[in-house]
Structures are given as C-alpha cells and as structure tokens.
N, C-alpha and C positions, 0 to 999 in steps of 0.2 A: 842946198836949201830947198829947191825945188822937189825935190827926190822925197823929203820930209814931209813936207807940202802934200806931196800925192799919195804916199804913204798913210797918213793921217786923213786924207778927203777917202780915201777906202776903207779903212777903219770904221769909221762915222759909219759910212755908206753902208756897209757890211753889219753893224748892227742896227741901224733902221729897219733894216731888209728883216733881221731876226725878229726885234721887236714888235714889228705890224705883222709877220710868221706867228707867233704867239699870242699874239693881244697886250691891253692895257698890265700893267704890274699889279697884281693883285694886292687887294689893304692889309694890314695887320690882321685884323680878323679874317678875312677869309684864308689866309695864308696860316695861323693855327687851327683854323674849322679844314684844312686838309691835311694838317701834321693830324690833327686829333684823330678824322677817319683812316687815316693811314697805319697808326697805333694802336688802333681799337682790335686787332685781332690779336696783335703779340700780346697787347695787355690780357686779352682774354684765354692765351697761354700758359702767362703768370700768375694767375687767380691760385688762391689754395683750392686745391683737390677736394672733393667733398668726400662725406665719410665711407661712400662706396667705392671713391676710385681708392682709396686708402686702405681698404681691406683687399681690395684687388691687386694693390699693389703688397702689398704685405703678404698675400696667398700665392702670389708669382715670385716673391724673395724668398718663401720656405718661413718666414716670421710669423710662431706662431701667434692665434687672438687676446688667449690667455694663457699667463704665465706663474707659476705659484712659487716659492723658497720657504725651502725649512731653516727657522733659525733657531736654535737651542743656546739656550745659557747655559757657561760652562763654569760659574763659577766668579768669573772675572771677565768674561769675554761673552760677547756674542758669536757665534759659531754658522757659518751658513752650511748646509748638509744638500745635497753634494757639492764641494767649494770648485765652482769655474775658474777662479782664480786664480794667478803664479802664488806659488809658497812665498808667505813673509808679506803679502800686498794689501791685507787689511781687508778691511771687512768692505767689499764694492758691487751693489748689486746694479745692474744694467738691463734696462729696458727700452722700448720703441714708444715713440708717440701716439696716446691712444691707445697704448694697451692694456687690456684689465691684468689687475698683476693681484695676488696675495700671497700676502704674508702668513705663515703657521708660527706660531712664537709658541716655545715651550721651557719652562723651569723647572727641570727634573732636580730630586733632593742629590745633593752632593755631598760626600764628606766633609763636614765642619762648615759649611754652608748654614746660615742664620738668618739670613735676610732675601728680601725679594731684592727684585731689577726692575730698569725703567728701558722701557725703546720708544727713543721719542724722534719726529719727524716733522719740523714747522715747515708751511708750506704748503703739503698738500691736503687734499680733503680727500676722507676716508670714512671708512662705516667700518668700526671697531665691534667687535664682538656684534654685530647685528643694529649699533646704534650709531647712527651722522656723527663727525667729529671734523670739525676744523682743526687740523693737523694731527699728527699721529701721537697720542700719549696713551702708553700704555704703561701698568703698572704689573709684575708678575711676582704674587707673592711665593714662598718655597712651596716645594711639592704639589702645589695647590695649579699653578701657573699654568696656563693655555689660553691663548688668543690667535682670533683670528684676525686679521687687516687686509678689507679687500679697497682700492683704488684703482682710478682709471689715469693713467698714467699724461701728465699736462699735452697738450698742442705744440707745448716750444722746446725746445732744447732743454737743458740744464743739469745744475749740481743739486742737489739738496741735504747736507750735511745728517747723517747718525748721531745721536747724541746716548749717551747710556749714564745713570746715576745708581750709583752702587752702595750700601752701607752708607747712604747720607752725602757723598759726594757724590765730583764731576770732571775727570780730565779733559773735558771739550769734544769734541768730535771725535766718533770710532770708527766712521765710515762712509759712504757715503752712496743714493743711489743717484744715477745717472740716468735720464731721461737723453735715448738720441733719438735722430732721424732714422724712418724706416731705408 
C-alpha cells in the first residue's frame, strides 16, 4: 500500500513539475486560434490552382490548350474522324478541365439519306456557329450541314451524355464526352 502511495505522490508531483514547465491550459479559443495558424499553410496548399498554374501544369503534362474533333454524320451515326477510341466503344470524346475544345460537325449527302441530324449536348455552354447557346443543340440539315461548336471545357470532373435525333426520333444517348482532370 505504501509503494502505491509513493507511486502516485510522484505522478502528481511529476506533472505539477510539467504543468508550471508549460503554463496555464490554454481555453477553447485559443487552443483553435493555434490549430487554425497551424492549418493555415496546408489549407493554403489545397486552394484550387489559379488559371496560370493550370496551364503550366497542362504545358509540363504535354496537354494540349486547345483541342478540336471532326464529327461527320454517317447516315445513322455520328462518326468521330480520327476515332481515338477501341473499336466497337461508341462515340466518347475526352477532354481536360478548362480546355477550349471544338467541335467540326458535318452532314455530307449519303445514299438514300432524306433528312438532317441533331447533336445535342445539355449542360454545357457553347457558342454554336458564332452565337451563345446554353447547351449544345444543333440542327444539320442534308448536304447543306456544317457547324462549328466551340466550348471551354467545365472546372469539375464529369459525363455529359450525346444525345442524336434522327428522321424524328431518339434512341437516348450515343455518347458521351468526358471532362477529366489535367
């Protein structure tokens, strides 16, 4: 018992000793007013990149600023000219955040070809043939069909579904482009 005793009177003792080593226990508030200065540099790590370190980063990855795609109507299908794609994987065009990207859309006359096509894109904003459009609709009637679509491609990640209407219909989505990270 006694052993316990003195065990426990140096304990005590020993953090007294630390205690008045360091001072009073500091309050809530000061005790997050030095987590906060303490964070304040990594926070200012994690900030997004402004649009300069983003091209510098994008010119050190070989990513180019701007990016163009020919798409031609074939008929039934939209057609991307030169297809990066695996054979058979649909129509998927892939771009970087922040990069000016255009589209060349053209509708050459086909055999037994009657009607125009649609490429349409909700979501993002673009300047179709020279004029603002909140989201991409365009119309290509036969032989007659060429557009441009120039957009700056979003801040965030994501999908944005292809949609295409043909002869008056719509099988849903044909493709899709993807915005990633540089």
């Amino acid at each position: 018992m006694k052993k316990a005793v003195v065990v426990s009177i140096l304990i005590a003792s020993g953090s007294a000793v630390a205690m008045a080593q360091i001072g009073p226990a500091p309050t809530l508030s000061q005790a997050f007013s030095r987590l906060g200065r303490a964070l304040k540099p990594a926070a200012a790590r994690l900030t997004a990149p402004s649009g300069a370190e983003l091209q510098a980063a994008r010119a050190s990855a070989g990513i180019p600023q701007k990016v163009g795609f020919n798409l031609e109507w074939s008929g039934h299908r939209w057609r991307l000219f030169p297809n990066p794609n695996p054979p058979f994987s649909g129509l998927r065009i892939a771009v970087y955040e922040g990069q000016k990207v255009s589209l060349m859309l053209s509708n050459p006359v086909w055999a037994g070809q009657d009607d125009g096509a649609s490429f349409e894109v909700d979501g993002l904003s673009a300047v179709v043939n020279g004029k603002p459009s909140r989201g991409i609709h365009v119309w290509l009637p036969v032989a007659v069909g060429r557009a441009t679509v120039d957009f700056v491609a979003p801040s965030s990640e994501g999908f944005y579904p292809i949609y295409s209407t043909y002869s008056g219909t719509s099988d849903g989505p044909i493709g899709q482009i993807v915005v990633l990270k540089p």
